[in-house]
Chimera marker file (.cmm) of the C-alpha trace (Angstrom):
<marker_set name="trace">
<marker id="1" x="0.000" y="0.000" z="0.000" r="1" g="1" b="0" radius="0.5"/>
<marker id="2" x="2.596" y="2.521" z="1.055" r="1" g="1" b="0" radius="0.5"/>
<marker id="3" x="4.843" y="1.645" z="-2.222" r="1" g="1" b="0" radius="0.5"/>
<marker id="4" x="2.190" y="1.766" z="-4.793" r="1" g="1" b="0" radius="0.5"/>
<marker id="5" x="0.486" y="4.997" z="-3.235" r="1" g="1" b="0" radius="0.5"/>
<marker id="6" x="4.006" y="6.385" z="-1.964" r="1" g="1" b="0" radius="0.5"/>
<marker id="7" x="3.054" y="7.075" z="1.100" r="1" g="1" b="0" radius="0.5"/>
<marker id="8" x="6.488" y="6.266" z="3.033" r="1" g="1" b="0" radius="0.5"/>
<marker id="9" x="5.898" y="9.328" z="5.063" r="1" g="1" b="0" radius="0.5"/>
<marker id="10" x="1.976" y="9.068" z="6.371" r="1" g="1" b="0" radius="0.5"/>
<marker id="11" x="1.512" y="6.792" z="9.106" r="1" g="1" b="0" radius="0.5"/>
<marker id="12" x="-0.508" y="3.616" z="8.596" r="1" g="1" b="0" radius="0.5"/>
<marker id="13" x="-2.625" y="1.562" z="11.243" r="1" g="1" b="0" radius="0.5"/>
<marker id="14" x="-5.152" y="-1.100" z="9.446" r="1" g="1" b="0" radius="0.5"/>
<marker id="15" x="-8.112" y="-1.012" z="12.189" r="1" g="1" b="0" radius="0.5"/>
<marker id="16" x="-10.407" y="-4.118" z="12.223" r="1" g="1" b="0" radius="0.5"/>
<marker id="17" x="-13.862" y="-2.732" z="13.385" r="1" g="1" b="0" radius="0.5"/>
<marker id="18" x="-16.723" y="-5.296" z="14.941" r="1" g="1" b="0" radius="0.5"/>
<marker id="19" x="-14.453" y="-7.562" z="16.925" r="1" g="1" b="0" radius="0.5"/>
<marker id="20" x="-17.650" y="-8.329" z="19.121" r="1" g="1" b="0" radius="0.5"/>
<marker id="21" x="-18.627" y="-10.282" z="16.060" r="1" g="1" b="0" radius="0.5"/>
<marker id="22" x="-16.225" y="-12.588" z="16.648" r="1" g="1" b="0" radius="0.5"/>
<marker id="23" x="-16.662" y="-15.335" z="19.174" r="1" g="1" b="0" radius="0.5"/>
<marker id="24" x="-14.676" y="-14.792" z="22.132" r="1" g="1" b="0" radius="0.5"/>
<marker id="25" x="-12.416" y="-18.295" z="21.325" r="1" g="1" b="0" radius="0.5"/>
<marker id="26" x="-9.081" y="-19.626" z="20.941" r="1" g="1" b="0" radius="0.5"/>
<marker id="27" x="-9.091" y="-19.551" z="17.323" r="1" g="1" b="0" radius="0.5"/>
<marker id="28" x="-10.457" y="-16.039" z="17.171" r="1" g="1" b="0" radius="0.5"/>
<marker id="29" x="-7.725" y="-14.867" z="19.034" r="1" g="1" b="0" radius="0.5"/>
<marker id="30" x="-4.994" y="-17.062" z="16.902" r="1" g="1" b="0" radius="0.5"/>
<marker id="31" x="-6.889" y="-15.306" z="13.394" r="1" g="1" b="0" radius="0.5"/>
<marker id="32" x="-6.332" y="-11.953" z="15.259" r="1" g="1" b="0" radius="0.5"/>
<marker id="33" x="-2.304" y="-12.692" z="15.675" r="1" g="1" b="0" radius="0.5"/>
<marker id="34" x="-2.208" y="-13.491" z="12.518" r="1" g="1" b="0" radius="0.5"/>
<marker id="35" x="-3.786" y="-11.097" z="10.877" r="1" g="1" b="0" radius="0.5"/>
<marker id="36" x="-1.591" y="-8.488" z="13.003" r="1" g="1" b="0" radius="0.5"/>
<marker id="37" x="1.598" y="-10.351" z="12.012" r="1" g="1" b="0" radius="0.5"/>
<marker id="38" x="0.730" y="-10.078" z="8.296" r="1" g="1" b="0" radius="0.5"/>
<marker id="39" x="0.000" y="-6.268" z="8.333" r="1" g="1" b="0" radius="0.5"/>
<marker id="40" x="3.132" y="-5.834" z="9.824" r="1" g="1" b="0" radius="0.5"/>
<marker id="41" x="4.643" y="-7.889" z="7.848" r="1" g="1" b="0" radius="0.5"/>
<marker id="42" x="3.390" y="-7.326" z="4.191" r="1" g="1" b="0" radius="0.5"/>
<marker id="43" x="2.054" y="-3.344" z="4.877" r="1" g="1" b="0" radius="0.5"/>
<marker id="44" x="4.482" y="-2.339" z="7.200" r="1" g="1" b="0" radius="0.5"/>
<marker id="45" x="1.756" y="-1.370" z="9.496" r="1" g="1" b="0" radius="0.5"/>
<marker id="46" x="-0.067" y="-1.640" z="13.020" r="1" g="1" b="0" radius="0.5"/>
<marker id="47" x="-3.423" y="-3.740" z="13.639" r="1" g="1" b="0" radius="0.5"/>
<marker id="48" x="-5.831" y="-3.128" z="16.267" r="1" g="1" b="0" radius="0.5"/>
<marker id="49" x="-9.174" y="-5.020" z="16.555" r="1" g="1" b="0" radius="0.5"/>
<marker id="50" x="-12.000" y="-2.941" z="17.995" r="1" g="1" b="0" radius="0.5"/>
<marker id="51" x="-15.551" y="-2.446" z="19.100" r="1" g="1" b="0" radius="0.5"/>
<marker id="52" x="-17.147" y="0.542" z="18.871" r="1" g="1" b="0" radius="0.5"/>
<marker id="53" x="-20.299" y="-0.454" z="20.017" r="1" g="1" b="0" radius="0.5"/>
<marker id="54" x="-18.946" y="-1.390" z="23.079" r="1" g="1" b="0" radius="0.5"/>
<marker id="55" x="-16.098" y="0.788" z="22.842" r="1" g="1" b="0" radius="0.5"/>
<marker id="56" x="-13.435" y="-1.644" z="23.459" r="1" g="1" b="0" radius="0.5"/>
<marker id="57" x="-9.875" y="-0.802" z="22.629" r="1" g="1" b="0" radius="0.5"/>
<marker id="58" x="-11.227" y="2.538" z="20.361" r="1" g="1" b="0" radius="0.5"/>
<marker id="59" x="-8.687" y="4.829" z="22.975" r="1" g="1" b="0" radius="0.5"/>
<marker id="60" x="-5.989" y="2.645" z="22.019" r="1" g="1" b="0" radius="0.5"/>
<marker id="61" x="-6.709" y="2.548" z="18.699" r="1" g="1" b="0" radius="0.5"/>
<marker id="62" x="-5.880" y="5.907" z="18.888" r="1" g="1" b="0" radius="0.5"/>
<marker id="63" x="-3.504" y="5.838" z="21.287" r="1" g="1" b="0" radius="0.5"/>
<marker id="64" x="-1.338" y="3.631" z="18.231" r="1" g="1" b="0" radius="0.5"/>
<marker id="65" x="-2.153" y="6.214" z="15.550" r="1" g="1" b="0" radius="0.5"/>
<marker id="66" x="-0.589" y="8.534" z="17.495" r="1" g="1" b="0" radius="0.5"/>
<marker id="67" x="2.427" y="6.829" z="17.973" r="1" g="1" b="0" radius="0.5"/>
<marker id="68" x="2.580" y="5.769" z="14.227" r="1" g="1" b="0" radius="0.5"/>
<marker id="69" x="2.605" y="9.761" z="13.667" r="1" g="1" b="0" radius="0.5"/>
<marker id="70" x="5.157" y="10.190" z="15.948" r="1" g="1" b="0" radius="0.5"/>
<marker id="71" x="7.453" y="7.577" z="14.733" r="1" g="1" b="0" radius="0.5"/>
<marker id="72" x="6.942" y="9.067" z="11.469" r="1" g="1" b="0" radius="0.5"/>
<marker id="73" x="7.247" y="12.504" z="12.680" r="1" g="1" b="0" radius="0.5"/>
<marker id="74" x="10.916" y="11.407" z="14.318" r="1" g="1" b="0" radius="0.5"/>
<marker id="75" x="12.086" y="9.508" z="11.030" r="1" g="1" b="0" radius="0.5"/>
<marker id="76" x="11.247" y="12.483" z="9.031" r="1" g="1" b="0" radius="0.5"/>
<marker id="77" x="12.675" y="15.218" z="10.727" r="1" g="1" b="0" radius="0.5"/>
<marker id="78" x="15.674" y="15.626" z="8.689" r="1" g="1" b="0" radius="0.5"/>
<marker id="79" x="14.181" y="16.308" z="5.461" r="1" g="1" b="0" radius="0.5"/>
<marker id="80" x="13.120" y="19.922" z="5.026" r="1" g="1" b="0" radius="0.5"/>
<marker id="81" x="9.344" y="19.886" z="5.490" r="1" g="1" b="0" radius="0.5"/>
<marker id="82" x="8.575" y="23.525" z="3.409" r="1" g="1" b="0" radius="0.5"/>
<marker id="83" x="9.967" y="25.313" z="0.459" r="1" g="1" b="0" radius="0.5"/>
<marker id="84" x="12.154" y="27.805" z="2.677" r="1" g="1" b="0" radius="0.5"/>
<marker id="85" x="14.102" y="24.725" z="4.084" r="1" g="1" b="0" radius="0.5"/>
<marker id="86" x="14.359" y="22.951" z="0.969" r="1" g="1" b="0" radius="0.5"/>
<marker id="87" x="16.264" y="26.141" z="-0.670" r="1" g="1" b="0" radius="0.5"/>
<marker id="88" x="18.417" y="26.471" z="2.758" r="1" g="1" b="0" radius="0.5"/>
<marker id="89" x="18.972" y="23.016" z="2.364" r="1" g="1" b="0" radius="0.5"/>
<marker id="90" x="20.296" y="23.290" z="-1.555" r="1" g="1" b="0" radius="0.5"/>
<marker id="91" x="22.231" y="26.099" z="-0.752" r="1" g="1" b="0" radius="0.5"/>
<marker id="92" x="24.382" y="24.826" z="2.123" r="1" g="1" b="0" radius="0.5"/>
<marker id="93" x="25.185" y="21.934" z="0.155" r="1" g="1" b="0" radius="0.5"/>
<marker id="94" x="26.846" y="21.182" z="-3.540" r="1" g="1" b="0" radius="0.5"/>
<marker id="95" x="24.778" y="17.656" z="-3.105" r="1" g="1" b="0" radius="0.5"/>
<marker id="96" x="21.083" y="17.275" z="-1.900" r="1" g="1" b="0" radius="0.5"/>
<marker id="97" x="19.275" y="14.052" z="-1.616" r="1" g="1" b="0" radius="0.5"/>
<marker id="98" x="15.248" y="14.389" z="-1.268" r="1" g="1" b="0" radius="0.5"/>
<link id1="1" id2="2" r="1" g="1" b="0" radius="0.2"/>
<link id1="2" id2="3" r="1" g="1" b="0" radius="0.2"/>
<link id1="3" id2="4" r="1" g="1" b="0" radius="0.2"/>
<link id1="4" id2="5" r="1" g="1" b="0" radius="0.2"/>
<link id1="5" id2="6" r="1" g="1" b="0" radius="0.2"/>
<link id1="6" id2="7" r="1" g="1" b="0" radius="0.2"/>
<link id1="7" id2="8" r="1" g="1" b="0" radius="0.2"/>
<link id1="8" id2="9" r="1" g="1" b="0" radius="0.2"/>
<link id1="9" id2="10" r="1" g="1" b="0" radius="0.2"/>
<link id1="10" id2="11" r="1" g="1" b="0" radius="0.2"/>
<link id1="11" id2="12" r="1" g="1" b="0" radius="0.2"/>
<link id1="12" id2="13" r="1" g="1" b="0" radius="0.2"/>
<link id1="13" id2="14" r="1" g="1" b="0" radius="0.2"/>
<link id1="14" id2="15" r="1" g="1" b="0" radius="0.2"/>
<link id1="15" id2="16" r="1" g="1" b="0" radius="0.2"/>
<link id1="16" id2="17" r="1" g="1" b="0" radius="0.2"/>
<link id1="17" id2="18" r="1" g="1" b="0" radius="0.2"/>
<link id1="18" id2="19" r="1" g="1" b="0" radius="0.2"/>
<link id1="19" id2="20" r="1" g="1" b="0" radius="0.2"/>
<link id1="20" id2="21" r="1" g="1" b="0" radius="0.2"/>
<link id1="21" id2="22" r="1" g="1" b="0" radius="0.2"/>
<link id1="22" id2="23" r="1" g="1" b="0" radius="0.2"/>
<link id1="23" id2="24" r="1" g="1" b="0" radius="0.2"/>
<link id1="24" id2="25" r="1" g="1" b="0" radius="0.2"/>
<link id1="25" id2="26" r="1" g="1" b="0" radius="0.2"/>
<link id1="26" id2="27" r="1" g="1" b="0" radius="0.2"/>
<link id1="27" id2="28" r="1" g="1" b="0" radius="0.2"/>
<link id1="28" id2="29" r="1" g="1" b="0" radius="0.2"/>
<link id1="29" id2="30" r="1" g="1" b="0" radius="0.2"/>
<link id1="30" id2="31" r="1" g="1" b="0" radius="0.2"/>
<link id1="31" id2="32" r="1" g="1" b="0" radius="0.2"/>
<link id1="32" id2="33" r="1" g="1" b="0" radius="0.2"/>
<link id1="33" id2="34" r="1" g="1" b="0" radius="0.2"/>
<link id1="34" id2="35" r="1" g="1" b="0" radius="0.2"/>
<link id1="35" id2="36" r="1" g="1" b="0" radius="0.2"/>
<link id1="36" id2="37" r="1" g="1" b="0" radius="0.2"/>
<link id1="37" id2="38" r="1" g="1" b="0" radius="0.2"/>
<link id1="38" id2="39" r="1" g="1" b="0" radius="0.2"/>
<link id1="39" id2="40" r="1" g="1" b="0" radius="0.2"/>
<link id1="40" id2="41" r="1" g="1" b="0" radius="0.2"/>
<link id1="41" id2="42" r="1" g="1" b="0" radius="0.2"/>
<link id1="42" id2="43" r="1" g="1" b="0" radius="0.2"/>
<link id1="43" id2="44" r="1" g="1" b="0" radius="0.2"/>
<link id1="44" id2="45" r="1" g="1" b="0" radius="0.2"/>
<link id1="45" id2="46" r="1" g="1" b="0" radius="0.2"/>
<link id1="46" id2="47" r="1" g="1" b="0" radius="0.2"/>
<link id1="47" id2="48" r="1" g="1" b="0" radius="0.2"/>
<link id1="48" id2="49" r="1" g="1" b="0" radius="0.2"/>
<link id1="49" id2="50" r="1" g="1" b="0" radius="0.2"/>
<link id1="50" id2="51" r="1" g="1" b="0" radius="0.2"/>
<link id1="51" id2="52" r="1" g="1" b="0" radius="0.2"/>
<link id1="52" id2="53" r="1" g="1" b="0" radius="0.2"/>
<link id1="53" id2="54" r="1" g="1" b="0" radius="0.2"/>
<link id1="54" id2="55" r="1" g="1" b="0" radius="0.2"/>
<link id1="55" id2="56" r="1" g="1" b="0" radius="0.2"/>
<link id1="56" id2="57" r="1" g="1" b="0" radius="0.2"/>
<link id1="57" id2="58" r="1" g="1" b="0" radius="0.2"/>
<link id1="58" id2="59" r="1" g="1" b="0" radius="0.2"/>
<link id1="59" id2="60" r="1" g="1" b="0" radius="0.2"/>
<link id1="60" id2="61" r="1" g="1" b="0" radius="0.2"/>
<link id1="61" id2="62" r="1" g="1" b="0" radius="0.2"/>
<link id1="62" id2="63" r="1" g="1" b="0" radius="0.2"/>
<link id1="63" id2="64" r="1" g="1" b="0" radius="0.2"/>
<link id1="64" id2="65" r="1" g="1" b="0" radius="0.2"/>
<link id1="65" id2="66" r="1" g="1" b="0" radius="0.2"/>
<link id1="66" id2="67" r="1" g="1" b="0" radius="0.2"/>
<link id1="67" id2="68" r="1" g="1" b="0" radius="0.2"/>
<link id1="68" id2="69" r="1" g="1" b="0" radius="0.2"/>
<link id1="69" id2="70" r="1" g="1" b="0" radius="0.2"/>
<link id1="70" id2="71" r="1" g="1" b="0" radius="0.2"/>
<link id1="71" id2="72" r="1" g="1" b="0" radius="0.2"/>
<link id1="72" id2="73" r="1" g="1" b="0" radius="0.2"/>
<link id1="73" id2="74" r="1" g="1" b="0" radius="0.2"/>
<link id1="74" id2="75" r="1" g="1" b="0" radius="0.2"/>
<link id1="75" id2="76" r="1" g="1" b="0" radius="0.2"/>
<link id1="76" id2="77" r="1" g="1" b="0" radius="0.2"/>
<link id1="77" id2="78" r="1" g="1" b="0" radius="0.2"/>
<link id1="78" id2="79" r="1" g="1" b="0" radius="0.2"/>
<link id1="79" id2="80" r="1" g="1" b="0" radius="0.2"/>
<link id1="80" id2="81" r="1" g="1" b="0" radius="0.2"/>
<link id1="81" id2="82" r="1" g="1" b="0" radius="0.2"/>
<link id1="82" id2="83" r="1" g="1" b="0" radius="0.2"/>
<link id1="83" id2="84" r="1" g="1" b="0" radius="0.2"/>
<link id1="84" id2="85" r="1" g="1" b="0" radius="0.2"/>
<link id1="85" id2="86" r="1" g="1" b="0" radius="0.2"/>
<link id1="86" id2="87" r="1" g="1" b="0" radius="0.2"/>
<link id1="87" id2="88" r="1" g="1" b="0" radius="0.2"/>
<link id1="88" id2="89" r="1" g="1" b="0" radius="0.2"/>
<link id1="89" id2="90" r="1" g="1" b="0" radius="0.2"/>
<link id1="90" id2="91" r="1" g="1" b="0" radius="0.2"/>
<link id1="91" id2="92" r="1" g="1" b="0" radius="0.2"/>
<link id1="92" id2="93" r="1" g="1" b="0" radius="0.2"/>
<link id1="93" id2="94" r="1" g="1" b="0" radius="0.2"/>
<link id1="94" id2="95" r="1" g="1" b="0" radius="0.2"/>
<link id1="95" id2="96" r="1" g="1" b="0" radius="0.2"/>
<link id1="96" id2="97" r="1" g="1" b="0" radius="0.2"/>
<link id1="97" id2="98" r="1" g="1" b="0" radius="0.2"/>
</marker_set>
């Protein structure tokens, strides 16, 4: 998702909505691993299962968006993030990468 869409910069979290759908078993909670290994895996990504009818883990679905941005935020903040940097940037140096 993040190659074909470039989206290297924008923080991704792949929220499953309706977990109290699922039955509250043992192999419900293996299909939830997995599917959380596999996003992180193949989408670089977070998973979070939720309910928002009974509003189970909605806060820290949030809670892991934020931190996604943050991450992001921290990777980023080399590059110049307007125009004015951008031109500071090329002037201080013979050689810019973007």
């Amino acid at each position: 998702i993040q190659e074909s869409r470039d989206l290297h910069e924008v923080a991704l979290l792949v929220v499953g909505n309706k977990r109290d759908l699922l039955p509250d078993t043992r192999y419900a909670a293996e299909r939830s691993r997995e599917m959380a290994s596999l996003v992180r895996k193949q989408w670089k990504a977070g998973y979070v299962e939720v309910s928002a009818k009974y509003n189970w883990r909605v806060v820290a679905a949030f809670r892991e968006l934020i931190a996604a941005v943050e991450e992001t935020r921290a990777r980023d903040s080399s590059r110049p993030h307007n125009l004015h940097e951008l031109h500071e940037a090329i002037e201080s140096s013979k050689c810019t990468i973007l």
